[in-house]
N, C-alpha and C positions, 0 to 999 in steps of 0.2 A: 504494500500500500504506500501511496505519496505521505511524503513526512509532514506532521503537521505544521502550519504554517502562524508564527503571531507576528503581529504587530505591534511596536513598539512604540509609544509616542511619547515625547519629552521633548523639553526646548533645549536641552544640556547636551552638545553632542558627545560630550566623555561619556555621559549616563547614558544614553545609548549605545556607545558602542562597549562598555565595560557589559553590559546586558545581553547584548547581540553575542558577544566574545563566548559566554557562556551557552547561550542557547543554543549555540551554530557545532560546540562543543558536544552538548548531549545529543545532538542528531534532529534539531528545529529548525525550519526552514522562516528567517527572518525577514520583516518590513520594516520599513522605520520612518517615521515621520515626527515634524519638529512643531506642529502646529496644529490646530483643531480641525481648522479648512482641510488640509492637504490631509489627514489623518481619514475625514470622511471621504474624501473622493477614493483613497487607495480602499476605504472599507465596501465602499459602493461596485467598485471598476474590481478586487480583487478575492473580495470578501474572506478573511482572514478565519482561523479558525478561533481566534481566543486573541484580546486586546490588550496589552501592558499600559497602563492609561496614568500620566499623570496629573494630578491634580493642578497645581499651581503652572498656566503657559499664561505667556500675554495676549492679549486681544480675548480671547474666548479659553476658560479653564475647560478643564477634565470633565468636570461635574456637570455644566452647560452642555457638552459635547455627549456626554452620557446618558443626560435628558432628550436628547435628538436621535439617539436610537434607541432610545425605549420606546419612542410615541411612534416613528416607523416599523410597517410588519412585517419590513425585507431583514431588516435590521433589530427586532424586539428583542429577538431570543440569542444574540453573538455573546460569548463569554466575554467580560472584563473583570479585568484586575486593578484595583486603582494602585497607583502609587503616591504615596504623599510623604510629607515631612511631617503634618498635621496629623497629632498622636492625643489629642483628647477625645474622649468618648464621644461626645457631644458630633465630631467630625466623624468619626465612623458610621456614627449610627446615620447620619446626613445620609454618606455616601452611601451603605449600604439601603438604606431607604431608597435613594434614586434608582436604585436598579443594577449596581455594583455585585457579581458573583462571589467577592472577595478584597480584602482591604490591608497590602502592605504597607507599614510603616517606615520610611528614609531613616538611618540607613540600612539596609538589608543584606545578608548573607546568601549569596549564589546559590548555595545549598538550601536555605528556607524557602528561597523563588521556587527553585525549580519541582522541591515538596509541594508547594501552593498550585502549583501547575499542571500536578501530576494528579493533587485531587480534585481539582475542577475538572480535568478531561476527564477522569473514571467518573465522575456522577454525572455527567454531561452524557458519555458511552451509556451507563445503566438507564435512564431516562429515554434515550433514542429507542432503547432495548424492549421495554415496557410502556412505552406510551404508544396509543393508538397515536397513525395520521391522518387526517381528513381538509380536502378541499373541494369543495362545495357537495359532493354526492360520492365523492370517489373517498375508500377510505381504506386504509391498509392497518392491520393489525398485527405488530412483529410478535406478539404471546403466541399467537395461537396461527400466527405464518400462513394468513386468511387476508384477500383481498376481497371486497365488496363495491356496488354501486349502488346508492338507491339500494341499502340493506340485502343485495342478489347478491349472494358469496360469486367469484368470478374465478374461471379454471384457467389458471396459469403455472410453468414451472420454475424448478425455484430458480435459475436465472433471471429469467423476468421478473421475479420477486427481489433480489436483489439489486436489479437493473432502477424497478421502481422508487423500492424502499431508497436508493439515493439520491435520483432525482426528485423524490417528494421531501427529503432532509436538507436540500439545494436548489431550493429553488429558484428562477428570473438569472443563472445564471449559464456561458454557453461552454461547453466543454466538447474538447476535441474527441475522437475516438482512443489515441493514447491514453488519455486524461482517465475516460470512462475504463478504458482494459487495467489500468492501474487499481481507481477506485473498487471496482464490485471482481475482477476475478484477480487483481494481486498484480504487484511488479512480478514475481518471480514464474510468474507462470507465462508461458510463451502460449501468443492465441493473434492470429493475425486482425489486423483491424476490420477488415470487411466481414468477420464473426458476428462485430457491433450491431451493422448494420441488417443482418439476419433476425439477433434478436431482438433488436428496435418494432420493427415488422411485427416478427410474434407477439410482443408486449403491446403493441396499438389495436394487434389483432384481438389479444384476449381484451381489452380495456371498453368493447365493443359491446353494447346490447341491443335488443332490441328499443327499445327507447330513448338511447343515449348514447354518444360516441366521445367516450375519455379519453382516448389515443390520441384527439386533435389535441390535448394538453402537452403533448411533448413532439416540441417543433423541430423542423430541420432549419440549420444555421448554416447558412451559405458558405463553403471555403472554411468553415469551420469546424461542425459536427452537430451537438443537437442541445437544446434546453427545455426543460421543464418549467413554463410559465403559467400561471394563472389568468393570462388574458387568452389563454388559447379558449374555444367553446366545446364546452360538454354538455352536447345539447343532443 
């Protein structure tokens, strides 16, 4: 599988790269951004797996910028981590209030970060694991490894249950066929790209009923490969 990927934002570029240095060390693939603006566009245009967020930037804080992807539903649910200097209770409980998965304290030990990281992703992973997915009619259930529409259980195999369960965890964004053989059957596993496009087919195939066609929900991306959007019609 591709390595996870975060995002670092700080206006301090030592603090960022003493951060990076580490992360790029235990095998995370690093962003970095110095400002709230340019932090959103790489979260919109790249969409990171998990945020290192600090508090205190000029023009627009952490906390501002934190409240801007809570209230977005492309962006609600992205993990962050704030970082602050700001070690009264009164500020933690702030942040975590706004919507903050987790709250380190300046200055930090490499070794507590990358502890705080490791349990955000595992309750992040068991949550994906157990929680039903639904958009508008379409609704996938990883318990019990049951798709439905319109409450019709739907006969698909588990490739395509795979294939789904990612694109319905990723959604509005466009991934190549590399991208998809990595995410759902693994880097290590040799499967030529035009596989993709087989079970693309079957997954729009089965997504199919009589009353409804959820297959239009995952589009072909020109020169690219495919996305799962919500403006597609499952009608």
């Amino acid at each position: 599988m591709t390595a996870t990927t975060i995002l670092i934002v700080d206006d301090e570029a030592a603090i960022r790269e003493m951060i990076r240095v580490g992360l790029e060390l235990a095998g995370y693939e690093c962003l970095e951004a110095s400002n709230a603006q340019d932090a959103h566009g790489i979260i919109v245009d790249q969409r990171p797996d998990l945020v290192l967020l600090d508090w205190m930037m000029p023009v627009t804080s952490g906390l501002e910028l934190l409240r801007r992807l809570r209230r977005d539903d492309v962006t609600r649910d992205l993990l962050v981590i704030m970082l602050t200097a700001k070690d009264d209770e009164d500020n933690r409980v702030q942040g975590l209030d706004v919507g903050a998965d987790d709250y380190i304290t300046k200055p930090f030990s490499s070794r507590e970060l990358m502890a705080r990281i490791k349990a955000i992703m595992r309750r992040s992973t068991s949550r994906e694991l157990e929680e039903s997915i639904e958009v508008g009619g379409l609704k996938l259930d990883p318990a019990s490894h049951r798709v439905f529409v319109d409450a019709q259980p739907l006969d698909m195999g588990p490739t395509e249950f795979k294939l789904l369960k990612f694109f319905m965890t990723h959604q509005e964004r466009a991934y190549s066929r590399g991208q998809l053989l990595d995410q759902v059957w693994g880097s290590n596993v040799y499967v030529e790209e035009r596989t993709v496009d087989v079970h693309i087919r079957r997954l729009r195939k089965a997504l199919q009923t009589e009353l409804r066609d959820c297959g239009l929900l995952i589009q072909t991306v020109r020169g690219t490969g495919y996305r799962f959007s919500t403006t597609g019609v499952c009608a």
